[in-house]
C-alpha positions in Angstrom: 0.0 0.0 0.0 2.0 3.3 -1.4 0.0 6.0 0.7 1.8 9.2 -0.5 1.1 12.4 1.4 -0.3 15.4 -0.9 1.5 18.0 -1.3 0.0 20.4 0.6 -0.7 17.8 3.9 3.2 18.2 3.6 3.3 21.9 3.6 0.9 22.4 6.4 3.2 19.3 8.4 6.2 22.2 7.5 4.3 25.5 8.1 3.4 23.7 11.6 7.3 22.6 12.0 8.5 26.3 11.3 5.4 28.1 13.5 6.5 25.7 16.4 10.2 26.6 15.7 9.2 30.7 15.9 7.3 30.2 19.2 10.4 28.3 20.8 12.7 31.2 19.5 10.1 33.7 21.1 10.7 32.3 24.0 14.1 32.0 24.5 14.6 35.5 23.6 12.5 36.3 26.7 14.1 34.1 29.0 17.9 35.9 27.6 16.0 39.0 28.4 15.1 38.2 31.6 18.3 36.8 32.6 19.9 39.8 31.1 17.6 42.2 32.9 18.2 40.3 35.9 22.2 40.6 36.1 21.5 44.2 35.7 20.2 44.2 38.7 23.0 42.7 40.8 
């Protein structure tokens, strides 16, 4: 049985890949900003 995704199941599998990528960016950059903010402090 050759299932083969469509093409466009596989874009919406990589537009999901990359939207989950961005998000776990986003928050890293808060988290350095917070640590950044924080040795400010001290």
């Amino acid at each position: 049985q050759g299932k083969r995704l469509p093409k466009r199941r596989i874009l919406e599998n990589r537009f999901v890949d990359f939207s989950e990528a961005l998000r776990t960016l986003k928050i890293l950059a808060m988290v350095l900003k917070i640590l950044n903010d924080i040795s400010h402090f001290n």
